[in-house]
Wavefront OBJ file of the C-alpha trace (Angstrom):
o trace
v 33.487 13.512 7.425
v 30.765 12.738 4.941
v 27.285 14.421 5.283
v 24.335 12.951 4.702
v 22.563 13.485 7.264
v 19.681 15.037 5.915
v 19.176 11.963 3.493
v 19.354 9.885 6.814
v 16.609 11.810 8.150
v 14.338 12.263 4.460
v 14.530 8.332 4.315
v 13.695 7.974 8.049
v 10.503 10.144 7.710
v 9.498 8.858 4.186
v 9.271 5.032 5.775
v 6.691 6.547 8.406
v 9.077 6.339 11.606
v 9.486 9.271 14.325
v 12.718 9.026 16.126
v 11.750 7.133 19.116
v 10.449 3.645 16.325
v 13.947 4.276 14.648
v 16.254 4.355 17.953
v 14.309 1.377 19.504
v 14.738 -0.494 15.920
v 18.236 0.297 15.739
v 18.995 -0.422 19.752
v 20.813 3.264 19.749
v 20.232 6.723 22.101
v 17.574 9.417 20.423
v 20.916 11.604 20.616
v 23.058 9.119 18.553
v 20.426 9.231 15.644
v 19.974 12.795 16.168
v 24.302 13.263 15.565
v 23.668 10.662 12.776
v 21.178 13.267 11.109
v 22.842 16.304 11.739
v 26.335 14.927 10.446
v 27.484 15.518 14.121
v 28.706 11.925 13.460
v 30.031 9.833 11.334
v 27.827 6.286 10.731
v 29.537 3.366 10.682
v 28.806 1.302 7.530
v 27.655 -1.656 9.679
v 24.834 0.769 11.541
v 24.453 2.208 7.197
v 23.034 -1.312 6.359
v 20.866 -1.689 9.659
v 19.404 1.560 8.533
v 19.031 0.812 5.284
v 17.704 -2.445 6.023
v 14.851 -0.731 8.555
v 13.864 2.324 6.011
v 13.735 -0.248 3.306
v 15.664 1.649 0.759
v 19.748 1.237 -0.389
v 22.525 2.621 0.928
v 22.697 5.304 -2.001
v 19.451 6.316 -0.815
v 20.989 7.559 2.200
v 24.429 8.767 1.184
v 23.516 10.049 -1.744
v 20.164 11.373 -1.650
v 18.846 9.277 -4.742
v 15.344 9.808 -5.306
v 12.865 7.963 -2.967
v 10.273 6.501 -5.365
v 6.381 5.657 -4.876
v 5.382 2.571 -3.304
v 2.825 1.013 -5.654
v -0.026 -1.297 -4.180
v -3.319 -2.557 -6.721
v -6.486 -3.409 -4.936
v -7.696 -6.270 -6.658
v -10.031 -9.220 -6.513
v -11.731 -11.181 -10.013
v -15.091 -10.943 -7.676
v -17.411 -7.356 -7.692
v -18.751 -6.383 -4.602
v -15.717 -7.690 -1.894
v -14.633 -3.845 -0.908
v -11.666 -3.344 -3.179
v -12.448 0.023 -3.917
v -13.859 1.168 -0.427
v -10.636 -0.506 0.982
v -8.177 1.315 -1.259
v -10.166 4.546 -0.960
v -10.518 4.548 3.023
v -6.227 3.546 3.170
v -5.830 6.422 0.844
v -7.324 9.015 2.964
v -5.578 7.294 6.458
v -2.433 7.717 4.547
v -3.072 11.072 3.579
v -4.699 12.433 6.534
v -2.682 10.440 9.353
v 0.592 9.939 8.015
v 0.765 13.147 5.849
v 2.004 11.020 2.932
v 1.485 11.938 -0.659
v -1.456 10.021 -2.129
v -2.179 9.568 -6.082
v -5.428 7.097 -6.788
v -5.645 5.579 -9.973
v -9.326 4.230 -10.599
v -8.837 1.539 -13.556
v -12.962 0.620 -12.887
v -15.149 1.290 -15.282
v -17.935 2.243 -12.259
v -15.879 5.278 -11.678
v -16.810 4.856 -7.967
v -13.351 6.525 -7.042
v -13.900 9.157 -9.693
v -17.653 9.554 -8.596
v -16.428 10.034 -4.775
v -13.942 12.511 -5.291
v -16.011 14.885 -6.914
v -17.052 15.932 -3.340
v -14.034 17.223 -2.277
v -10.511 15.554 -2.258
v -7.654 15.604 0.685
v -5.351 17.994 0.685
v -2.575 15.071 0.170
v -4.574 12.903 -2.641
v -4.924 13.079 -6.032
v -7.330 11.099 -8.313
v -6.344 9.867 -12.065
v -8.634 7.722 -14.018
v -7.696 5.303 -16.943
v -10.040 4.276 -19.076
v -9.311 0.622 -20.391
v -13.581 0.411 -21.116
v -12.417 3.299 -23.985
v -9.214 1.553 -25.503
v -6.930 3.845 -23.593
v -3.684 2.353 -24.145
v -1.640 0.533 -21.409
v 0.992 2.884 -22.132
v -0.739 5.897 -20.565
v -0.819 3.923 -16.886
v 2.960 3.360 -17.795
v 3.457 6.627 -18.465
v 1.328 8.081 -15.709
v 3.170 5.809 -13.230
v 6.524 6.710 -14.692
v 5.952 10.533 -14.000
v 4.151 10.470 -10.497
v 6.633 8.092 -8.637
v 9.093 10.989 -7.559
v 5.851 13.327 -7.193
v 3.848 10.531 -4.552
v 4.802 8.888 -1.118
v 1.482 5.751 -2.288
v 0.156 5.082 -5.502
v -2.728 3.139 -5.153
v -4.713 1.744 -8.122
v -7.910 0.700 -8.248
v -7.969 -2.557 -10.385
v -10.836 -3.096 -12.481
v -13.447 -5.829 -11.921
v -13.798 -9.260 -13.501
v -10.556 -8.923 -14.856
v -12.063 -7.815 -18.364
v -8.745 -6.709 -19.624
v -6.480 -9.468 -18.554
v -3.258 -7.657 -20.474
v -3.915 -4.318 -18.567
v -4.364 -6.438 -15.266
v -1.314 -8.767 -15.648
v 0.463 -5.320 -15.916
v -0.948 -3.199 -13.099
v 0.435 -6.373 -10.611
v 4.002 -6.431 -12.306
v 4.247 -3.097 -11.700
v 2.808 -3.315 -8.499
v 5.097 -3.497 -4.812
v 1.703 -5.031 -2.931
v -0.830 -6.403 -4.689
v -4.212 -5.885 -1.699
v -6.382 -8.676 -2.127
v -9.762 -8.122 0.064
v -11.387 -11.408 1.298
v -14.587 -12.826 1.882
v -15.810 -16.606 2.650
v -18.845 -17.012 0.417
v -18.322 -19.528 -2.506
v -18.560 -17.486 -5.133
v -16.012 -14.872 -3.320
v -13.722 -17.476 -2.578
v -13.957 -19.315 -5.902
v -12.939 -15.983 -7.692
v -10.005 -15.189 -4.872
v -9.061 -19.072 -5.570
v -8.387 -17.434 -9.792
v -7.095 -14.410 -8.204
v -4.205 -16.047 -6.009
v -3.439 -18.397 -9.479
v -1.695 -15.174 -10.836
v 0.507 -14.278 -8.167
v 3.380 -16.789 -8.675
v 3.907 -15.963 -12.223
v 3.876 -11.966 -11.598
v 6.391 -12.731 -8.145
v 8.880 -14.473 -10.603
v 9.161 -12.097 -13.052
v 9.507 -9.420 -10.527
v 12.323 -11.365 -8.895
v 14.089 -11.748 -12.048
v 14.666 -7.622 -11.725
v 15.053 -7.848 -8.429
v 12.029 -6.567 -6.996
v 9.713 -7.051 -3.751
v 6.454 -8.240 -4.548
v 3.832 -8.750 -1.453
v 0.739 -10.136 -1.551
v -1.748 -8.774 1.430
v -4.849 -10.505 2.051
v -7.656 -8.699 4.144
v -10.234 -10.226 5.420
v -12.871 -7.560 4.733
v -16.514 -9.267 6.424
v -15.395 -10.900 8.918
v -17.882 -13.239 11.342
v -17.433 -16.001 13.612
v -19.009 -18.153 11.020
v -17.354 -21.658 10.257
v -17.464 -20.719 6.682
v -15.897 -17.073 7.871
v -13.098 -18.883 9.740
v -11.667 -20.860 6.626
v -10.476 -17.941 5.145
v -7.796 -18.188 7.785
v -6.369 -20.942 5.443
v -5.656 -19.105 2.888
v -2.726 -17.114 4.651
v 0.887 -18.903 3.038
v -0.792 -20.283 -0.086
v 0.475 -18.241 -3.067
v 2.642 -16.250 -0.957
v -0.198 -14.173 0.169
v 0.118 -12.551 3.831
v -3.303 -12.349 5.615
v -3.140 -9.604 8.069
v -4.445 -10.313 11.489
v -6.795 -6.823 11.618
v -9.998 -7.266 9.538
v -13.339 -5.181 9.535
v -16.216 -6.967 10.513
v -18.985 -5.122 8.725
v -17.623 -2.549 5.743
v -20.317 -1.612 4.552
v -20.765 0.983 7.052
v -17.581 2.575 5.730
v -18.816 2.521 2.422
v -21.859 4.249 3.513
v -19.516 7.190 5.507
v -16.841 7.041 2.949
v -15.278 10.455 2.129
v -11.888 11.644 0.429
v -11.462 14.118 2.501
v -11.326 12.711 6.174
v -11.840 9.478 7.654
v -15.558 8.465 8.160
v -15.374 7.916 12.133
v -14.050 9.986 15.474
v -10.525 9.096 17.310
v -12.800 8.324 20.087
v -14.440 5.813 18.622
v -11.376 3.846 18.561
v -12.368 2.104 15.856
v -11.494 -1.404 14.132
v -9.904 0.168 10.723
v -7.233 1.889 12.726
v -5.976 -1.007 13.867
v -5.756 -2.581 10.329
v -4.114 1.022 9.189
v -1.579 0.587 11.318
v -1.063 -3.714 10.129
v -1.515 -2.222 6.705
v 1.510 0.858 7.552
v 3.862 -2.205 9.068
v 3.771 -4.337 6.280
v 4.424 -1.651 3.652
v 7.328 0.587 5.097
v 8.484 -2.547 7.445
v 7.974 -5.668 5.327
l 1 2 3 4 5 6 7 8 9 10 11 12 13 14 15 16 17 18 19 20 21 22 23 24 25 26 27 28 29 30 31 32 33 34 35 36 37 38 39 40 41 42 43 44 45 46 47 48 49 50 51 52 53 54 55 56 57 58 59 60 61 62 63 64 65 66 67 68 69 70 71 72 73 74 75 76 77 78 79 80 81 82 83 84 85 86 87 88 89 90 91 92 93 94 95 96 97 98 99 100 101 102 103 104 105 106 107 108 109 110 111 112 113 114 115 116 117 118 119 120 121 122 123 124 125 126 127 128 129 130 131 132 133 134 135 136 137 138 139 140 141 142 143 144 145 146 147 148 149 150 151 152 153 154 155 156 157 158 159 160 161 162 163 164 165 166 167 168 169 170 171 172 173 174 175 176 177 178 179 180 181 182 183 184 185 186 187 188 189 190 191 192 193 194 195 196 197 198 199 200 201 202 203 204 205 206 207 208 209 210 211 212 213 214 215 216 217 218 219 220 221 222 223 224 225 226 227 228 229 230 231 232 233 234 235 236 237 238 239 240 241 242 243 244 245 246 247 248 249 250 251 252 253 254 255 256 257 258 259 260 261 262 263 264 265 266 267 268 269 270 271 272 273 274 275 276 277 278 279 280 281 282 283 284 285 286 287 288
């Protein structure tokens, strides 16, 4: 009988589900997966697929134990000021600190916000890289940087720089990007720049496809209101394949004001409106 087992179980864990998601997923006993993962017995290829299908990884993932590589997702948007960077900093630490995943943040902005942040501590599970394209660092050392940390990471994130300043270096962060994380907001001027934003997705999707790679864009609607105006962002979900998530935050600048890299800036008890996006955000990335 072949055993795999344990890749069974690594692949499980590294798409974020405990047994219980897994069995319901798979319509099978918490004792048949458990015989599945300790090669107690043997998987039949059609239940193989269904697994591979829900871990979102290849068969050879899970009979051979190839490497499980980094998701990569940009946070990006042509407009300053919409969140991008409080967004892909306060995901980073729910990542790190909630799911235990491996975090590396790449800040491409020349602000150094992310940079600036992290020098008051850092999570346990996150690292911080910063690439300089303000200094003429060379595309090649993101390449190369990416290339080495996506068998060391569960998430790379990166930090996209603003007003797209170095269109070569931002066409290239997308391609090599799983999920591009495009954070919304319904002024003119932030829609007019998400309008330039969204023109670039079709073109980086294709080329993708031609290798045969997933490419998801996430919208987020990041100040939300009950505004007319606030409402017509809901229009935008479909149109350049991006998916608008349902969660939103009504008012982040409060988590910019709490942000921290080493926990999340509010109590469990609070029960508050970014876990609920978290857990959108988790769904679309290990689920599709």
């Amino acid at each position: 009988m072949a055993e795999y087992g344990k890749y069974l179980k690594a692949a499980r864990l590294k798409s974020g589900l405990q047994i219980k998601d897994a069995t319901d997923k798979l319509k099978i006993t918490k004792q048949t997966l458990i015989n599945y993962e300790s090669d107690k017995t043997e998987v039949p290829f059609g239940r193989l697929q269904q697994m591979a299908d829900l871990y979102g990884v290849g068969i050879d993932v899970l009979t051979k134990g190839e490497k499980l590589e980094a998701k990569v997702a940009s946070f990006i948007n042509r407009k300053g000021g919409v969140g991008k960077t409080t967004l892909c900093n306060l995901l980073a630490v729910a990542f790190a600190q909630l799911d235990r995943k491996k975090i590396l943040v790449i800040d491409t902005d020349s602000q150094r916000s992310t940079m600036q942040l992290s020098e008051e501590g850092v999570h346990e599970n996150i690292e911080i890289a910063f690439i300089d394209f303000d200094s003429n660092m060379p595309i090649s050392d993101l390449l190369e940087l990416l290339e080495v940390s996506k068998g060391k990471f569960d998430l790379i994130f990166i930090d996209v720089m603003g007003s797209f300043s170095h269109a070569e270096a931002t066409a290239t962060i997308m391609f090599k990007s799983d999920y591009v994380i495009i954070p919304l907001e319904a002024s003119d001027l932030a829609m007019g720049s998400t309008f330039q934003t969204l023109g670039m997705l079709p073109e980086i999707a294709a080329k993708r496809a031609q290798r045969e790679l997933g490419f998801t864009p996430i919208g987020i609607h990041n100040k939300s209101s009950h505004t007319k105006e606030s409402r017509s962002v809901s229009d935008l979900n479909g149109m350049m394949g991006l998916k608008l998530l349902e969660n939103r935050l009504a008012n982040r600048v409060r988590y910019k004001r709490m942000m921290s890299f080493k926990q999340i800036p509010f109590s469990f008890e609070e029960n508050d409106e970014f876990l609920a996006l978290f857990e959108e955000v988790k769904k679309v990335v290990y689920h599709g």
